[in-house]
C-alpha positions in Angstrom: -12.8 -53.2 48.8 -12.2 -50.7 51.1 -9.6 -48.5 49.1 -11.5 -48.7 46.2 -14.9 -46.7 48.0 -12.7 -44.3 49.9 -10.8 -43.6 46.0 -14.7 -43.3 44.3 -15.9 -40.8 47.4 -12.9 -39.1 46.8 -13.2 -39.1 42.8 -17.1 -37.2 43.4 -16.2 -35.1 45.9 -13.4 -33.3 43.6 -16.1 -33.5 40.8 -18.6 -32.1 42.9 -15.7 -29.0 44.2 -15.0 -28.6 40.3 -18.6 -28.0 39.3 -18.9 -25.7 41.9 -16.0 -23.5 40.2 -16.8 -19.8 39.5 -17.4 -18.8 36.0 -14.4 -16.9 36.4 -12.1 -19.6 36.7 -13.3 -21.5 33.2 -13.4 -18.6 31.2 -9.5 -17.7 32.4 -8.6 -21.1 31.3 -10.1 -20.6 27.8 -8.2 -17.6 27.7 -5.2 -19.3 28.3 -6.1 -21.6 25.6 -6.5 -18.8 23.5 -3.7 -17.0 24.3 -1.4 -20.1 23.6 -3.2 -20.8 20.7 -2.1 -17.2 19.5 1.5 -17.3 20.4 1.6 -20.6 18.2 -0.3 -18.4 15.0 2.5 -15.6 15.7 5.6 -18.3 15.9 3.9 -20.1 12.6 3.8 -16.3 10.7 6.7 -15.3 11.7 8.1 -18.7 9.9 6.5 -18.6 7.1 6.1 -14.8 6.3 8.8 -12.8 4.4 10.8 -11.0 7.0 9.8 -7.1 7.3 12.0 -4.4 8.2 9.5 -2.3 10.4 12.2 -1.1 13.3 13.0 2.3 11.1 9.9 2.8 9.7 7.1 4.9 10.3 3.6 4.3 12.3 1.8 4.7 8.7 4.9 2.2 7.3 4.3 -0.6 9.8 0.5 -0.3 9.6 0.9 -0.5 5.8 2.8 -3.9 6.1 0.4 -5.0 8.8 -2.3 -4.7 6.2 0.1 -6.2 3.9 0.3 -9.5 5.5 -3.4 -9.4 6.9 -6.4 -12.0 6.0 -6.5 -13.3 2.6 -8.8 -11.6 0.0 -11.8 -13.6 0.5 -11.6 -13.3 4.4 -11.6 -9.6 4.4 -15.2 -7.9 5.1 -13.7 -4.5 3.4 -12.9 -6.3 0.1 -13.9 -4.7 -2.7 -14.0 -7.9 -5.3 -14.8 -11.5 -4.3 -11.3 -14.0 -4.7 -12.3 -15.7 -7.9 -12.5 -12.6 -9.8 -8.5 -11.8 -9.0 -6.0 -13.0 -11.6 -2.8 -14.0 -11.0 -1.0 -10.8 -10.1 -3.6 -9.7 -7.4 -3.3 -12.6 -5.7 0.4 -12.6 -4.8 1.9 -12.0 -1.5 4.0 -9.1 -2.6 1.3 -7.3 -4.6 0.7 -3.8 -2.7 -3.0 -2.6 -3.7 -5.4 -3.0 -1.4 -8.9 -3.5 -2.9 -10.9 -1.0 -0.3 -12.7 1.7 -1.2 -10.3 4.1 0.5 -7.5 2.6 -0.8 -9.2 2.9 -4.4 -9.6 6.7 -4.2 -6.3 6.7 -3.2 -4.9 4.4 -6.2 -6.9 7.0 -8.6 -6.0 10.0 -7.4 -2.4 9.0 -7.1 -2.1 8.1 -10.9 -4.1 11.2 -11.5 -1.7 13.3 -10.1 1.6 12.0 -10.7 3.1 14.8 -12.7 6.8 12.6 -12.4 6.5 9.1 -14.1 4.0 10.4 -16.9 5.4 12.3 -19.8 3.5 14.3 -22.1 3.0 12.3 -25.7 0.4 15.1 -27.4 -1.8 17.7 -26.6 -5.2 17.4 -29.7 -8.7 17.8 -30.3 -8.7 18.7 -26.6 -7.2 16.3 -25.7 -4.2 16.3 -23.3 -2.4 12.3 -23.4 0.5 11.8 -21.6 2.6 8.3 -21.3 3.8 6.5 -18.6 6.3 3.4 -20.2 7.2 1.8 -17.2 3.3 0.2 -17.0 1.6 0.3 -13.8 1.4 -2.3 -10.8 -0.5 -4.7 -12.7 1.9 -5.6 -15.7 5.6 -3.9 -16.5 4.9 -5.1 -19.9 3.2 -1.9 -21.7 2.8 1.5 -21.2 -0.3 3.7 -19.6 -2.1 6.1 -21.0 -3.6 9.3 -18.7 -5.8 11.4 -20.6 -7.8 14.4 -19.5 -10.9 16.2 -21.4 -13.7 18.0 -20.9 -16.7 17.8 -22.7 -18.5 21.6 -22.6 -22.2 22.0 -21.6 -22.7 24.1 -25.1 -21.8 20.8 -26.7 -25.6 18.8 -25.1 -28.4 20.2 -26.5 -30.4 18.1 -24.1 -31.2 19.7 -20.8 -30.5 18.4 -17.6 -27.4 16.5 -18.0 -25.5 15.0 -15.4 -22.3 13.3 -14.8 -24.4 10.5 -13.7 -26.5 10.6 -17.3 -23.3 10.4 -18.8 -21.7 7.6 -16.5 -25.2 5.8 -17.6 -24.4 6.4 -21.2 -20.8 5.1 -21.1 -21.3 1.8 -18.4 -24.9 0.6 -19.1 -24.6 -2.1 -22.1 -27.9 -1.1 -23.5 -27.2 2.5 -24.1 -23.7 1.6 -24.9 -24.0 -0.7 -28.2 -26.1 2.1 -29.2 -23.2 4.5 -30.3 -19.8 2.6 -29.4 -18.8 1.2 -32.8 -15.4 -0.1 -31.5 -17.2 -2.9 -29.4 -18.7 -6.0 -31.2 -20.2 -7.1 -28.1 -20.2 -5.7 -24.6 -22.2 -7.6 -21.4 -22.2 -7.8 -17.7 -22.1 -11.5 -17.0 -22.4 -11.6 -13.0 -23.4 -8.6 -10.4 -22.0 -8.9 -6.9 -24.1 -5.5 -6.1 -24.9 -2.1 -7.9 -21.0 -1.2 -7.7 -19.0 -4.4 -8.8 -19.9 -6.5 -11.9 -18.3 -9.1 -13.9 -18.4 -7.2 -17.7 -17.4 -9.2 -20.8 -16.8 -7.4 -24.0 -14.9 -7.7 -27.5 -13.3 -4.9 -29.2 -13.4 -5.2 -32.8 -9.9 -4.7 -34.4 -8.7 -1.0 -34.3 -5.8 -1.7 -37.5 -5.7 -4.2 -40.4 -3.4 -6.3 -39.1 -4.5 -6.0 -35.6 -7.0 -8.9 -34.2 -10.1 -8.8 -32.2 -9.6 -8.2 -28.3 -11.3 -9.8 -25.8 -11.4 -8.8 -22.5 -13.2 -10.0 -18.9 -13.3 -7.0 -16.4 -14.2 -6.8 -13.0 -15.0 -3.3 -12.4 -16.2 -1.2 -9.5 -17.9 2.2 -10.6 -19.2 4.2 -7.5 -19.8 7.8 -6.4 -18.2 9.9 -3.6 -20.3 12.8 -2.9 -20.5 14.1 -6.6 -17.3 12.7 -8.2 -17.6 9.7 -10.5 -14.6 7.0 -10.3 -14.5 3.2 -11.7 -11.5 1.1 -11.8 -11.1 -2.6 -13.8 -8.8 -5.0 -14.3 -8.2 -8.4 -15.9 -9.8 -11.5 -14.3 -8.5 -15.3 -14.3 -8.2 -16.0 -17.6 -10.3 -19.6 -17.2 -13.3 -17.3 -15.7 -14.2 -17.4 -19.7 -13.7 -19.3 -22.1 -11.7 -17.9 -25.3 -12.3 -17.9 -28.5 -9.3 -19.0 -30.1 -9.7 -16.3 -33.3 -9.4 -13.6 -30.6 -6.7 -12.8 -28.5 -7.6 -11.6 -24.7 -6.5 -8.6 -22.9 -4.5 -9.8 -19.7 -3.1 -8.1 -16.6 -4.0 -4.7 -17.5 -6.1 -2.0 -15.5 -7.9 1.3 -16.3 -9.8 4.2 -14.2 -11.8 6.7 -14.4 -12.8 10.0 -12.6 -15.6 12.4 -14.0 -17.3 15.6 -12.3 -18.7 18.7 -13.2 -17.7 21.9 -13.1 -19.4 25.4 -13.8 -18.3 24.7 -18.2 -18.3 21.0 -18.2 -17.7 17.6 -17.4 -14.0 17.1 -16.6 -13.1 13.3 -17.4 -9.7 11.6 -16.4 -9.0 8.0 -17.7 -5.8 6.0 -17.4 -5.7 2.9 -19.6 -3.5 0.0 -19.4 -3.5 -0.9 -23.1 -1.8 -4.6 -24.1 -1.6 -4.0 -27.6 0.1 -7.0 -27.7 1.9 -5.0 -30.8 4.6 -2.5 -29.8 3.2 0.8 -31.6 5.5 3.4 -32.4 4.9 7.2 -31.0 3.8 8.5 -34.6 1.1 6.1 -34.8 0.0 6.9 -31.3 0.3 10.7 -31.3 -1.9 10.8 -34.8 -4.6 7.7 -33.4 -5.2 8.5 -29.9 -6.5 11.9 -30.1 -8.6 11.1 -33.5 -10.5 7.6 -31.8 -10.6 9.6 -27.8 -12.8 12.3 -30.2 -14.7 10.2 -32.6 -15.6 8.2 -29.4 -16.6 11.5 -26.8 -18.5 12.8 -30.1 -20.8 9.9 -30.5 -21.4 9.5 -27.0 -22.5 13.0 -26.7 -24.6 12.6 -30.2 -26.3 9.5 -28.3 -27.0 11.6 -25.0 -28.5 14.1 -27.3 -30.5 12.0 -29.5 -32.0 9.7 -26.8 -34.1 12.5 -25.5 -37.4 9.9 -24.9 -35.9 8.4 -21.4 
């Protein structure tokens, strides 16, 4: 009876010692915990991760495959589109695009200016196309297509317009279906915010014995300081249902960049295009510059015509 008060005193008088603990001391223990718990996150990552050559490379190397292995899409504050709109491609480990806003300039600007992998295919109507056959990032598959215009000040006899007047004219479905005749249809079907949309649309058939395309974007469209850009690609193709007399665009991409200058408004798009028909250069050298001008021609009659708003 005796041994088992003296063990009980001795049970509360370490409880009482314990309680009486600095702060100090529990929050090093957590730490600890922490710590351990960080070492095991490392040893699993290390497992499980593809191994990275990063002893030769450069600071700007290894902090590009840091970011390469970071958080997954949905866990990352600086992502531009939520995880269910990526398809397929965008989701894989090994794909290199990083869906930031910084790393979208960067994306645009590089394809703008890549002078190497594009080759010229015609210069028409005003229009400078060149070709890139190796496809892009997104899809191997089919070639892009970098064209560069400008549409000339003389050409709007309405006053005051702007590159973002124009950017309304050419994203807002409204003002859109009003002058586009190469859409059927053309909707935004969910809005994260005033940058990123969800746009649905079906292109009616360019050629005879071409069908119907339809194609589910998500698209960001946003300014930096006065420059327009946009970028969209394909979605998950069960995001929509399809109708099974149209075929759907998949794993393709396009941009955009538009500003002013002191004679116009300079436009730069790059278009994926799954044509899902392998064109030959004839058709394309006499097609591209006659639909790029039909199209910039009724935009600009639209702009001009709609002078009530």
């Amino acid at each position: 009876m005796f041994e088992m008060k003296d063990l009980c005193e001795k049970f509360f008088c370490f409880w009482r010692n314990w309680c009486k603990r600095p702060k100090e001391s529990l929050v090093s223990i957590e730490s600890s915990k922490l710590l351990e718990n960080q070492k095991e996150a490392e040893h699993y990552s290390n497992i499980t991760s593809p191994p990275q050559q990063i002893e030769n490379t450069t600071f700007k190397e290894k902090k590009e495959i840091e970011m390469s292995t970071a958080l997954p899409l949905e866990e990352d504050t600086n992502t531009i589109f939520p995880q269910k709109y990526m398809n397929n491609t965008e989701t894989s480990p090994n794909f290199k695009s990083i869906f930031t806003r910084e790393k979208m300039i960067n994306f645009i600007e590089e394809l703008i200016n890549d002078k190497t992998t594009f080759t010229p295919l015609i210069n028409k109507n005003g229009f400078d196309i060149y070709i890139r056959e190796s496809g892009s990032i997104f899809s191997s598959q089919f070639p892009m297509i970098k064209m560069y215009y400008k549409i000339p000040k003389s050409a709007f006899t309405r006053p005051n317009v702007t590159v973002k007047l124009i950017d309304e004219y050419m994203n807002e479905p409204e003002k859109r279906l009003k002058f586009d005749n190469t859409i059927r249809t053309y909707k935004i079907i969910e809005r994260i915010n005033k940058e990123v949309y969800l746009l649905h649309y079906i292109c009616k058939s360019p050629m005879f014995f071409v069908s119907e395309r339809d194609v589910v974007d998500k698209r960001y469209d946003f300014y930096e300081g006065d420059v327009y850009y946009d970028f969209s690609s394909s979605t998950k193709d069960d995001l929509i249902p399809l109708d099974e007399s149209i075929v759907r665009v998949a794993d393709h991409c396009s941009v955009c960049k538009m500003f002013e200058d002191k004679d116009g408004f300079n436009i730069i798009s790059i278009t994926q295009v799954d044509t899902k028909v392998s064109l030959p250069p004839a058709v394309m050298n006499s097609q591209l510059p006659t639909r790029y001008k039909d199209w910039y021609d009724a935009l600009v009659n639209e702009i001009n015509k709609d002078v009530s708003k």
